[in-house]
N, C-alpha and C positions, 0 to 999 in steps of 0.2 A: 701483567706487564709492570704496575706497577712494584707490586712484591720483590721482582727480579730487580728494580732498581734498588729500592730500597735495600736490601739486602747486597745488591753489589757497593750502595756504598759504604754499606755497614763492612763491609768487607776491605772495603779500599783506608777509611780509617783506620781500622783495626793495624794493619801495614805497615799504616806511616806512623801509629803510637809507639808499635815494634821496634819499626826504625830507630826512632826517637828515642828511645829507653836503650837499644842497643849502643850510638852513637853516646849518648851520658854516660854508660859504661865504660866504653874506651875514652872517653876523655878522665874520666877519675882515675882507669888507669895508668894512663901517662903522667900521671901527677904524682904518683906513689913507684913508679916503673924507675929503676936506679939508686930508689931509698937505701940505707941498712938497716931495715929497722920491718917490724910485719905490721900492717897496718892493716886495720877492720874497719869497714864503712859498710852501715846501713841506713837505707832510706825508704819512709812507708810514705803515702798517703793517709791522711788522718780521716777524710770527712767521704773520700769514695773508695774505689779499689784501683783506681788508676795504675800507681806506682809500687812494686814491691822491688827493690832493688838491694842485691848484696854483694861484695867484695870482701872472700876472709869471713863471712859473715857468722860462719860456726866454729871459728877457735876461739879457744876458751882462754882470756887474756886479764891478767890481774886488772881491778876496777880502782884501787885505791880509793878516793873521796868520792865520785860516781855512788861507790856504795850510801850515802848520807839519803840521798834520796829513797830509797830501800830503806834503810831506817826508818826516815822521817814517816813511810807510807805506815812503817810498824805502827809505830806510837800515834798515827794518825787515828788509827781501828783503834787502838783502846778510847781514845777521845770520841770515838763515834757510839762505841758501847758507856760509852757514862763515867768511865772511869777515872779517868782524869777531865780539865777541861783548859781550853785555851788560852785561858783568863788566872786560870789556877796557878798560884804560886807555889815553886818548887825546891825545898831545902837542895845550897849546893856546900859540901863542905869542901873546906880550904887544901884539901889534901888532895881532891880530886882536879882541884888545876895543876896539871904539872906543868913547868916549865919550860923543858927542852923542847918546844911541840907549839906549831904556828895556832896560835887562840887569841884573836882579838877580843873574844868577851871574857878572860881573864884579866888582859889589861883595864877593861871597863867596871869588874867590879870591886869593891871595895879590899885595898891588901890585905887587911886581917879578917879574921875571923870565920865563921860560916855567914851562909846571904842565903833571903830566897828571892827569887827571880820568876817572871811567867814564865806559864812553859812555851809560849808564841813566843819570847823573845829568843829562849835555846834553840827553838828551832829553826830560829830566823837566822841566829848566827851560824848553827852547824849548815844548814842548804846554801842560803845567801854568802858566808864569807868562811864557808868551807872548816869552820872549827873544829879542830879534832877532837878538844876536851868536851866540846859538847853534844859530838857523836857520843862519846864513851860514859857520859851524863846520861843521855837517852836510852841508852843500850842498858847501863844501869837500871835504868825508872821500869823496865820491862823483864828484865831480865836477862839480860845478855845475846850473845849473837847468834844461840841457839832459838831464841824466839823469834827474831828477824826471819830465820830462814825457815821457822814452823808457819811464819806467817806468808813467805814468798811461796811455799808448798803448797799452802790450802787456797791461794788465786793461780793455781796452776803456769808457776816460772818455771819454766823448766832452765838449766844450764846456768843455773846462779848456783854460787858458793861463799857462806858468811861464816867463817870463822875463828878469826881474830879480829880486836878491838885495835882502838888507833895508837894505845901503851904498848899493845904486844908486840905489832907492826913495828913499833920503834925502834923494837929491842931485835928480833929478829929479820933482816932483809928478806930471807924468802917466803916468811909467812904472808906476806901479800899475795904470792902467786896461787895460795890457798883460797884467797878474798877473790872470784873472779865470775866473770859473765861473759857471753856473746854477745856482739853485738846485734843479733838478730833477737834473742832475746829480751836485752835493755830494748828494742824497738818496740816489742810487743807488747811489754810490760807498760813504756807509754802511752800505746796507742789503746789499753785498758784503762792507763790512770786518767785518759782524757776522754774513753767510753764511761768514764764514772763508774766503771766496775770495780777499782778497788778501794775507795772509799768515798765516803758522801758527797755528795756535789758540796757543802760547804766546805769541807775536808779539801776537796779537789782545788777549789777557786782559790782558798787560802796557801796552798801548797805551790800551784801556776803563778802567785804574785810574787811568794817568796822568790822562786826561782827565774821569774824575771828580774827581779832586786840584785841578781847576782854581781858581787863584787870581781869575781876572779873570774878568767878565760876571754878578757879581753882582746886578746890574738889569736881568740882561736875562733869558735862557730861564728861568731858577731863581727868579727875584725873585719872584715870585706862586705857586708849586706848594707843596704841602706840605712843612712842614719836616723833613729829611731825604728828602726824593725823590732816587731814583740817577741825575744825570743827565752823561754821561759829555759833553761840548761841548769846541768850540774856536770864540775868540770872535776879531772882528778888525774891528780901529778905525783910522781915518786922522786927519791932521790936519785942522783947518780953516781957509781957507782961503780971504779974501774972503768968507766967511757961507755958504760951503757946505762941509758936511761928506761927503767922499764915501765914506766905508763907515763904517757901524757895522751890525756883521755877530753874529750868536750860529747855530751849526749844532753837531744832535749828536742823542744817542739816549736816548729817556727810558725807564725802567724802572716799569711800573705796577705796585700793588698786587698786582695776580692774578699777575703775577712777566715779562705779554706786555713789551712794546716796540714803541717807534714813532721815527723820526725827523724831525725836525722844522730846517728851515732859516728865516732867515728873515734878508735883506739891506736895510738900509735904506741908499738910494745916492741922490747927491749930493743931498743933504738940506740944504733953509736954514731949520730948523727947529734948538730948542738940544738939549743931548748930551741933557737931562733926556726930551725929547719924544720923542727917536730911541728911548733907551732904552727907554721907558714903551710904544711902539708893539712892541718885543718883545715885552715882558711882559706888555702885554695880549694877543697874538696865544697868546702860549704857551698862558698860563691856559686859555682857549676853546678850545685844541686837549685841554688837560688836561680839561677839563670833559666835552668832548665820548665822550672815550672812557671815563672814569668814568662816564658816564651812560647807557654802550650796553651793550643787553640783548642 
């Protein structure tokens, strides 16, 4: 007798999670329902199997800066192998800051000359304030964007694609849509980098600080959650271009109250809608994800 209870209430939750997970569905869909623009949201559970929820979740949509983090995990693994180390300073020459291209750690270092700088600090600025010159430094120090995606192949990414730098991207518009992931993918890929399968817990913690230090995406995953919520992201925007904007991207890992975690993607792609709407289509998708899991018993 007992058994049959038990199991009918194992039964009876099961249900009302259903439910639950159904009804967050439809409401992200109403949020994106009338856009012009395709938009990708996926959202895991980090810490059980609760939640695997996707929308779009397997088209393959340019990443832009999104991709830094994919970088950063490259050049993480050689610092895990000995190669480099975090502390170790790293010749940059004056040629490699270009100009036309958003790089605050050009402005920070000295105008003339060559500089060497830690490699913690390029990486702080390519993940944290989104630098492009010092994605294309990193990508450099390794080898190019052919090593990033030897290294996204051998932690088994599926549905990533690296190959052009953030020079090339510049010079060609649709070489981006070469540069691209799912979002179901970018979810899995984090819900490894916080299984500490793709590089060292030191590697891991150092990489989760950077990326909650984030300067940029202010209006988008963060914009609506509680003030001071831990949310470690990397965001990634395109130009636009003829009235469409083809990526405005926020992916990363939110830290709840009770201390679980979830990560959360969400791509709005070639979008003829303005930045404000792009954004505001994160930030409501976030919140409703945040709701959702604050609300579950």
């Amino acid at each position: 007798m007992i058994k049959k209870v038990f199991t009918f209430l194992l039964f009876t939750l099961s249900l009302l999670s259903f439910a639950q997970k159904s009804a967050l569905k439809k409401e992200l869909k109403k949020i994106i329902d009338g856009k012009n623009a395709t938009v990708a949201v996926s959202v895991i559970s980090l810490d059980d199997a609760h939640l695997n929820l996707n929308i779009n979740g397997d088209k393959k949509l340019p990443m832009q800066s999104v991709f830094k983090f994919h970088i950063a995990l490259a050049v993480l693994d050689r610092v895990d192998k000995g190669e480099f180390k975090l502390d170790g300073r790293i010749l940059i020459a004056r040629p490699w800051l270009l100009e036309n291209t958003w790089s605050p750690m050009r402005e920070q270092l000295p105008p003339k000359g060559n500089v060497k700088t830690l490699l913690s600090r390029i990486i702080k600025f390519t993940v944290a304030d989104s630098d492009n010159n010092g994605a294309d430094i990193l990508m450099r120090l390794i080898g190019g964007t052919p090593e990033v995606q030897k290294f996204m192949n051998s932690k088994d990414v599926k549905d990533f694609s690296i190959k052009f730098n953030e020079e090339e991207m510049h010079k060609v518009n649709d070489f981006q849509y070469q540069n691209y992931t799912t979002t179901n993918s970018m979810n899995n890929l984090l819900k490894k980098f916080y299984d500490q399968k793709i590089v060292s817990k030191t590697s891991t913690e150092f990489l989760m600080k950077t990326m909650e230090a984030a300067s940029t995406g202010k209006n988008r995953l963060i914009a609506q959650l509680p003030e001071n919520t831990v949310v470690a992201h990397k965001t990634g925007t395109s130009a636009t271009q003829n009235g469409v904007t083809a990526a405005t991207n926020d992916a990363g890992i939110v830290t709840l109250p009770n201390g679980k975690h979830y990560a959360i993607s969400v791509f709005v792609s070639d979008s003829k809608e303005d930045e404000a709407t792009n954004e505001k289509i994160i930030a409501d998708i976030s919140k409703k994800v945040w709701d959702y899991f604050i609300k579950r018993k």
